[in-house]
N, C-alpha and C positions, 0 to 999 in steps of 0.2 A: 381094863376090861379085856377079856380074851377073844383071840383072833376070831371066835365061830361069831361072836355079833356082830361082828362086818360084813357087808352081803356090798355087792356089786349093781347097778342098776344102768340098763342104758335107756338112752332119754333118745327118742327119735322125732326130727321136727325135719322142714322145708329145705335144712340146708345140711341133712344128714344126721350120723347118729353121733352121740357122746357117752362117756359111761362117766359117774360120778361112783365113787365110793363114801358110804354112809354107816350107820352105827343100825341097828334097831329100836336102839333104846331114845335117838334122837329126832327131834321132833319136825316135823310138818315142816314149821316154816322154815328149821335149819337145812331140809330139802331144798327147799326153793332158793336161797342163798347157793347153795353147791351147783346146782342147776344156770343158776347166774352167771356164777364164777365158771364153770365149763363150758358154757355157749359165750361168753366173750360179752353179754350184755350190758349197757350202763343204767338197765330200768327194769324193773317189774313188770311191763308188759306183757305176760305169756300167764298158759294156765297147763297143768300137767290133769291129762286122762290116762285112766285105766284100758282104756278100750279104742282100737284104732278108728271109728266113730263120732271121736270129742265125746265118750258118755264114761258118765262114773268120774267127775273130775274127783281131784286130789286137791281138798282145802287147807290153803296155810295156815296151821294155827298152832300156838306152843303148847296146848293141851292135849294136841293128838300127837301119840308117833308114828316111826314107821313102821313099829309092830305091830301096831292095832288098825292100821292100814291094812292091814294084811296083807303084804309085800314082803318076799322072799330073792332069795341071789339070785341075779339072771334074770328078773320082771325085766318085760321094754314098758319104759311109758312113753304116752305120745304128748309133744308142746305143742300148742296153737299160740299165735303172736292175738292178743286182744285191743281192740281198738277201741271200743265202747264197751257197754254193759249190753248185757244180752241175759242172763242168767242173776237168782239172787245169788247162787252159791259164786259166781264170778265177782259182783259188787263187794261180798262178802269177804273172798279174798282178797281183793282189792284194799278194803279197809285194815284188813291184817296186815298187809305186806306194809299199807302207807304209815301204821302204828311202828312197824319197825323201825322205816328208815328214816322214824320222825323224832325215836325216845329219846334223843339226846337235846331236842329245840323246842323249848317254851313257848315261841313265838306260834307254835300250831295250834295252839291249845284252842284256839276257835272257829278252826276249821271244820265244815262240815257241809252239809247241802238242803238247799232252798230249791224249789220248782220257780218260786217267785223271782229270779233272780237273772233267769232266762228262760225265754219258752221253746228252749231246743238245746240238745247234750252235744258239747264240742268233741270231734276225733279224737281227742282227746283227753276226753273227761278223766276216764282211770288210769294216767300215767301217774306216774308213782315218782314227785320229788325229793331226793337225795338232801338235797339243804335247800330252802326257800329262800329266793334270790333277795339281799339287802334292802328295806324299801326307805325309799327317800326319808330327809329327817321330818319331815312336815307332816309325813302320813303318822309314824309312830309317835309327834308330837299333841296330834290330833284323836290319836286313840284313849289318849289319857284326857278329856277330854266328855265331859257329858254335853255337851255342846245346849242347853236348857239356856231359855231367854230368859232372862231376870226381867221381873216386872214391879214398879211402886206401887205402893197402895195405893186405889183408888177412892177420893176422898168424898166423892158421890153413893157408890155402892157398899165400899168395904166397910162393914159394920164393927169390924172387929180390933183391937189396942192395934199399936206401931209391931208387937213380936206376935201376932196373927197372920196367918196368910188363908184365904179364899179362894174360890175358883174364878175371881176378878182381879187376884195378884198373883196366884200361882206361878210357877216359870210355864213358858210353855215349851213344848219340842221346838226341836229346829226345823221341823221339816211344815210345822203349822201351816197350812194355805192362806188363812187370814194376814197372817202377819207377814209372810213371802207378797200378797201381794200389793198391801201397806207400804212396803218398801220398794217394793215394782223389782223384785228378784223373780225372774221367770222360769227360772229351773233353780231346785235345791240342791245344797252340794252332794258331792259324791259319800261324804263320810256322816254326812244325814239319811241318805237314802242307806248305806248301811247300819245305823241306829234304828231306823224304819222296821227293816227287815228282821229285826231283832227285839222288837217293842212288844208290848202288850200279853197278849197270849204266848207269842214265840221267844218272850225273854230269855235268856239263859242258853238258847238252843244255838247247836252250831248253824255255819251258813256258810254255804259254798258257792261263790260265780262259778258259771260254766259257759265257754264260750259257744256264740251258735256255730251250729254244722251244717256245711250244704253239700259236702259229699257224699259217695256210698260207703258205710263201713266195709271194711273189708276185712277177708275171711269167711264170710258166710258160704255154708257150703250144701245147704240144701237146694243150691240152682246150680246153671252154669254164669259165669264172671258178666257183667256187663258188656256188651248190650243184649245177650243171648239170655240175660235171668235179672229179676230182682224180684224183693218180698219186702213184707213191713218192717223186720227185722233192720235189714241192711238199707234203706232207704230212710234220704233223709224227710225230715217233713215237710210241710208246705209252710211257708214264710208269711204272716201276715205284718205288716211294718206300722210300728208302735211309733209317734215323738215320743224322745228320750224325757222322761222325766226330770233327770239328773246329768250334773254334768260333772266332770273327773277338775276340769279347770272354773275358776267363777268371776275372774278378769285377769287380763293382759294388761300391764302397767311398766311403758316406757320409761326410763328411770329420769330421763331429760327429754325435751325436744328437737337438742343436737344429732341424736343417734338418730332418727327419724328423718333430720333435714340432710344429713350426710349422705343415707340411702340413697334421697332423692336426686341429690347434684347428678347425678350417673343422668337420670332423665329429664333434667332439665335442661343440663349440659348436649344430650345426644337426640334428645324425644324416644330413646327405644324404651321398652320395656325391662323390668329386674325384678330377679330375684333371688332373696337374703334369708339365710338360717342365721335363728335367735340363740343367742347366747345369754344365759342370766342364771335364775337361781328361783326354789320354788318356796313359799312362805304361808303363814296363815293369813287372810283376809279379814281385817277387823271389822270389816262391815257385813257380811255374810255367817249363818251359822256354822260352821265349823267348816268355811268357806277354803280355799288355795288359789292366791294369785302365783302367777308366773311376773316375777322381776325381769326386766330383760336390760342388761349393761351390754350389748354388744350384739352387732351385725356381719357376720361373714358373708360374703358374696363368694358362691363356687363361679368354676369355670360354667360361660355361657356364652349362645348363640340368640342374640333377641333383635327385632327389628320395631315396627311399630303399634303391631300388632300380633306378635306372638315370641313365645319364650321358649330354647329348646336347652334343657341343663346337657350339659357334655360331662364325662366322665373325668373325674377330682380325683389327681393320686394323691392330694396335698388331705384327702378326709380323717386319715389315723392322726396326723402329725397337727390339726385342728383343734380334735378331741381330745390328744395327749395334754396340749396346751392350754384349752379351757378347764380340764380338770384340775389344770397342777394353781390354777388362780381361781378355783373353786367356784367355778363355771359348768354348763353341761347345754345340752341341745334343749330347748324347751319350745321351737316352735320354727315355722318357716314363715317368712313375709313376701310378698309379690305386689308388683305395679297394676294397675290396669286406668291408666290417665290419656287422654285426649285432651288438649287443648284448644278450649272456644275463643277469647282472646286473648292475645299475648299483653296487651296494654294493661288488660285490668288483673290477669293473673288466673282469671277463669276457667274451670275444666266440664268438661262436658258430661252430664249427670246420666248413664248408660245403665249404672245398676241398680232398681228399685223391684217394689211388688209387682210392678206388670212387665217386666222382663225377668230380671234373677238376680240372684244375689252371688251363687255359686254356680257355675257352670258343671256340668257331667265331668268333666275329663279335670276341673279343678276339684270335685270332689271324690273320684278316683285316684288324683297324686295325695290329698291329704289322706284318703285310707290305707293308701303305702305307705305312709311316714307314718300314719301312727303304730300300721303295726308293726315296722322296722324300728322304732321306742316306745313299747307297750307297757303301761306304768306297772309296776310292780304291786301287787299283793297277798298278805298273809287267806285271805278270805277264797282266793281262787284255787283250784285244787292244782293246778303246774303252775302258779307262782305268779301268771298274769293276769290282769284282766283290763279292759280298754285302755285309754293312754291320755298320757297330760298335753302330748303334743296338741297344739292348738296352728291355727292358720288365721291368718292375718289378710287382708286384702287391703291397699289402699288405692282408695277411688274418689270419684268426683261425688256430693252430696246434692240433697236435694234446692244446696245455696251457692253451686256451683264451686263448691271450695275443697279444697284438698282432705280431705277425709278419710281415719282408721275402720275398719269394721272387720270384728273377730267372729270364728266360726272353729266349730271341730264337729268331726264327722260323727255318728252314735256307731255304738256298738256292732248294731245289724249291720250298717255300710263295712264296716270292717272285716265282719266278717264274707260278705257278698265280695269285697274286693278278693279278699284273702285266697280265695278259692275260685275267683277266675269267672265271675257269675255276672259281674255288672260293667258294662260297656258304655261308650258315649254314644249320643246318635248326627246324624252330618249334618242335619239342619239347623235343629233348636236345643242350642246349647242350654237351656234349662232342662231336657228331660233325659234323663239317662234310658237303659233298657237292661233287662234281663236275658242274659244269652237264653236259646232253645238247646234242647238237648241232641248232644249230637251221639254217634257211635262210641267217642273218645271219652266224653264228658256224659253225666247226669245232671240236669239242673231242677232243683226243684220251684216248685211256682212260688212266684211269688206279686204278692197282693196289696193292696191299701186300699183305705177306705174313705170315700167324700159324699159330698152332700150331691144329691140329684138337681134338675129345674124344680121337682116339686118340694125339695127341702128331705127328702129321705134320703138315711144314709146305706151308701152303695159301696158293692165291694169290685175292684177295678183288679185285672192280671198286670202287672208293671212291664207293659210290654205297651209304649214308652211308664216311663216311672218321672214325676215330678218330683226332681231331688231335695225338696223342703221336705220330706218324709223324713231325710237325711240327717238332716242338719240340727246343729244345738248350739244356737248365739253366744257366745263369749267377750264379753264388752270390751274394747280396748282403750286404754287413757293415758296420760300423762298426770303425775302429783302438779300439786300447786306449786307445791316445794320441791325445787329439780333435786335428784340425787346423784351421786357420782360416783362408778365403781373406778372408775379412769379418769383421766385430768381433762380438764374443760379447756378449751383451747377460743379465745373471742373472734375468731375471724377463722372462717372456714378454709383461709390459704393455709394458715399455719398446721393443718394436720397434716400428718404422711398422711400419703396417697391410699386408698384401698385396692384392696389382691384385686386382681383378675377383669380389670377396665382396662382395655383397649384402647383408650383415645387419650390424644394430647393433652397434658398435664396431669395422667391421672395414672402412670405408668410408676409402678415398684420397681428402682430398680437402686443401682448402686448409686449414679450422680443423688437419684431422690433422695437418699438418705445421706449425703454428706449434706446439699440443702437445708433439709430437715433439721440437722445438729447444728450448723452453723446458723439460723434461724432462733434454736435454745437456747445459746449458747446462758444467755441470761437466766435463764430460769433453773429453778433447783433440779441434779440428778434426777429424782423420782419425780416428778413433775413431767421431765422429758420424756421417759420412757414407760410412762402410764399410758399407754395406747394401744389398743388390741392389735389394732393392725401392722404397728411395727412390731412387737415383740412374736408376730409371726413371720415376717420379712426375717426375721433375725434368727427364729428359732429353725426357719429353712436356708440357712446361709450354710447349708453342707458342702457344698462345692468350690469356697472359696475359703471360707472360715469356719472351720466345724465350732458352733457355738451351743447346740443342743442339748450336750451334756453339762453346760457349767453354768447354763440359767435357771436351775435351781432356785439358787437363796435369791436370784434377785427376782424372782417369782414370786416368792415366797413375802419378799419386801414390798412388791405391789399388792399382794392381797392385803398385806396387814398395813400396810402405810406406814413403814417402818423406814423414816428419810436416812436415818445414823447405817443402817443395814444395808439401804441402797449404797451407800456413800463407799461404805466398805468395798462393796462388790467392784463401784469402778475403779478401785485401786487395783482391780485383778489383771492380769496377763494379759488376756483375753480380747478386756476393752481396750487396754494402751495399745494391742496388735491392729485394733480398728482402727482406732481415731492416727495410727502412725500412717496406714494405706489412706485413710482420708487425705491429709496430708500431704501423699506425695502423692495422689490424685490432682490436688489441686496444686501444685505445685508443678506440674507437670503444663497443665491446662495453661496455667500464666503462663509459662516460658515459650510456649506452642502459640498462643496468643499472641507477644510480642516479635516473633519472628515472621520477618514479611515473605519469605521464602520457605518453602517448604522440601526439603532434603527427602528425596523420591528414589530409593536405590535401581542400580539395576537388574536385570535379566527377571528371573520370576517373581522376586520381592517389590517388582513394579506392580503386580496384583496384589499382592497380601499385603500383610505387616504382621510382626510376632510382639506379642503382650507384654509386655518387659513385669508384669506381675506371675503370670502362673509361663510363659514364654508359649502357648501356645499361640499357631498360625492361624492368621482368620483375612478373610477378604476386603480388599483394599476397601469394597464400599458399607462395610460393619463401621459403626461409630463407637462401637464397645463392643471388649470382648465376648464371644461367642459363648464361653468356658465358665469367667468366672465373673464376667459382667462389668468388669471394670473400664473405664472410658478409655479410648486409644488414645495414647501420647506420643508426643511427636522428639523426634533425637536430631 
């Protein structure tokens, strides 16, 4: 093509101008691409006008060019950054630009938008995802999927042969109310309430979540910025609070009730309070229609500050090297667990029954940290237009019942709490921990109202500002259990002395350290390789053993050999380097220890070696009253 169809264009936005050069003959949307690619952007977010204004925008589309734009060498146009929809022609290019950077992914093909699906458009409704983030295997196992109840013929009503079906054997949906609550399931799953949305008249039709919004859009420029302007446009709405129909999770299923009683030693052992992020894996629920339990094989305990009555987490460097570790044994974060126990008598075993319907189930500031966690792991979906939409994470509370006994009871937050947390809207309050509140709006912030609805004395239903808020609005029960039949992602150990110790306890016998894991082996010595080190908690002891023993990068296969339970593969591993490096410093740890033992005098040098002692393993100096090294944790021995 010759040089005259090239024309020059500069693009003036917020953060200055850029010039792109373009073809005539090329289209719309290959505009918007160059425009991309010159302002440095990872997203579709912006809209190009004609007129410095925001009028006359410039739609992306591959049927229009630049010539029929009418744009010549030298146009300025102007970019605005879009937040929401404000315009069809904006929606419109929105769905252009999302056709683009979607034509290579099958997986979109049913994406589109529902009003039913939220009753308010998130900040960012029209962002434009590049690839849709991977969704678990459960979900896309579940899609394939008609999730329809088979039902027998009935031998009373059905009039009709054994290869007949009636509207008295038909299958029914999953989402049926009858039969939900025949089975006493109180909320349907989440991948029925998407079947739902997609039933009947709306068959066939796309369907898009959209998160709620409680901020001002921004960009609006027929006022001045908050707090000196706002219009309906850029204002969010007012909030009326729905119980969640649906839940994302439909039980929580401990895989034994060791992982459970291990938690607890910490508080039985101390009386303080704990609490533990779940480790497991997500699956179908064969008792719910197209239900999702959370397996849980595992309990990490972060760093914490707890006493007898409250819990403050401290900041965890150990959180990437957790994560690395639960993925590579085909693990992930599916939920958090927490204490809340008083004990009534110690003889009979009794706990003091604090949380019920006339106190709370979930306190304000407990349902504020579960809305941080779920949106710090917001489940993944094809349906939501940026790729998320609520979360699997679930919350766990274990407390005293109404039989005085040690009792599970699950919870996850709805959607709207999420979003209220997300945006800085919902606070606790200092007396009564069941009722949360909605901030007021201040000069910095806008908050929209928000509302729910209860019955009066006279039995009419009333609309209330949540200012306090009854956090049952919140919440969506999630049952928590144990199988009949214990399962075992790790090795079952009959006496709770014999497991390593867990991370990040404090108190006597309950310390990780180097003596604990020579212990630990010499304790196994009898039982098969893979047996011994099937244990979440060692093989994070071990997988953080950078300072003494870099072993991080060579527990691969034997990773690999505990997910599959692969005893020949384990075997191989401890013929490696690695471990003979270990089990030689056990060794002459204890070797060290007898000799130091047997000698009735203790050889004290002089001058300033009378304070310290140096480690005859890594030789660093540490003070005379250290019982182990400072460096790399190994016990002091004596020469």
């Amino acid at each position: 093509m010759s040089k005259t169809n090239k024309i020059v264009l500069r693009i003036q936005s917020a953060d200055g101008t850029k010039r792109v050069e373009t073809e005539l003959a090329a289209s719309a949307r290959n505009l918007y691409e160059l425009v991309r690619t010159a302002c440095g952007f990872d997203h579709f977010d912006f809209a190009l006008f004609k007129e410095r204004n925001f009028t006359k925008e410039i739609v992306s589309s591959v049927s229009q060019d630049v010539k029929d734009i009418g744009l010549k060498h030298g146009d300025m146009l102007y970019l605005r950054l879009v937040e929401g929809p404000s315009t069809s022609k904006a929606a419109e290019r929105s769905a252009s630009v999302s056709s683009l950077a979607s034509s290579n992914s099958s997986s979109i093909s049913n994406v589109a938008f529902s009003r039913e699906a939220t009753p308010s458009t998130s900040a960012k409704s029209l962002s434009v995802v590049s690839q849709l983030p991977k969704e678990d295997t459960v979900d896309v196992e579940l899609y394939n999927k008609d999730g329809r109840i088979k039902r027998n013929r009935d031998e009373k009503l059905c009039r009709h042969n054994s290869n007949g079906c009636c509207v008295h054997c038909s299958p029914l949906e999953p989402w049926d109310e009858n039969y939900l609550k025949e089975q006493k399931i109180k909320h349907f799953s989440f991948h029925s309430y998407l079947k739902k949305l997609t039933s009947g008249a709306t068959r066939g039709k796309f369907v898009a979540l959209e998160d709620l919004n409680c901020k001002i859009k921004s960009g609006c420029r027929d006022h001045p910025p908050w707090p000196k302007g706002i219009c309906s446009k850029c204002q969010p709405s007012a909030i009326t609070l729905n119980r969640q129909p649906y839940r994302h999770v439909d039980n929580v299923m401990f895989e034994n009730t060791g992982i459970v009683e291990r938690f607890l030693n910490y508080w039985r052992t101390s009386g303080h309070q704990r609490i533990g992020f779940l480790f497991g894996t997500y699956e179908i629920h064969p008792d719910v229609p197209l239900g999702i339990r959370a397996r849980v094989a595992a309990i990490y305990e972060p760093p914490q500050d707890s006493n007898r009555d409250s819990i403050r987490l401290l900041e965890d460097a150990n959180d990437g090297d957790v994560d690395e570790l639960a993925k590579a044994l085909g693990l992930q974060r599916v939920g958090w667990i927490f204490t809340d126990l008083l004990s009534e008598n110690l003889a009979n075993g009794t706990v003091k029954h604090v949380r019920n319907i006339k106190t709370h189930f979930l306190t304000a500031q407990e349902c504020i940290l579960a809305g941080h966690l779920q949106n710090k792991y917001p489940n993944r979906c094809q349906h939501a237009s940026n790729g998320y939409f609520g979360s699997k994470f679930v919350t766990v509370c274990v407390t005293g019942d109404d039989k005085k006994q040690v009792h599970m009871e699950g919870y996850a937050v709805s959607a709207q709490c999420m979003a209220l947390v997300r945006d800085n809207c919902l606070i606790p309050t200092k007396d009564a921990p069941e009722l949360g509140y909605i901030r007021e709006s201040t000069d910095k912030q806008y908050v929209p109202d928000v509302y729910y609805k209860e019955k009066d004395v006279y039995g009419n239903e009333v609309q209330r500002l949540g200012r306090p808020l009854p956090v049952e609005y919140l919440l969506v029960d999630v049952p928590a259990s144990t199988p009949l039949v214990p399962l075992y992602t790790f090795h079952e150990r009959k006496d709770a002395k014999e497991y390593f110790p867990v991370e990040n306890r404090l108190i006597d016998g309950h310390i990780q350290d180097f003596s604990a894991l020579a212990d630990y082996l010499a304790k196994s010595r009898s039982m098969p390789f893979l047996e011994t080190v099937s244990d979440f908690h060692l093989l994070l002891y071990l997988y953080r053993m950078e300072d003494m023993l870099p072993m991080k990068s060579q527990l691969g296969p034997l990773l690999e050999a505990i997910r599959s339970k692969d005893k020949a593969k384990a075997n191989e591993w401890k013929t490696r380097e690695v471990w003979k490096t270990l089990e030689e410093l056990i060794a002459a740890s204890s070797h060290h220890e007898d000799s130091s033992m047997s000698n009735d005098v203790e050889f004290v040098p002089s001058g300033e070696a009378e304070q310290n002692w140096i480690c005859t393993f890594c030789t660093f100096i540490n003070s005379r009253e250290l019982p182990a090294c400072e460096i790399c944790n190994l016990p002091r021995t004596r020469q």
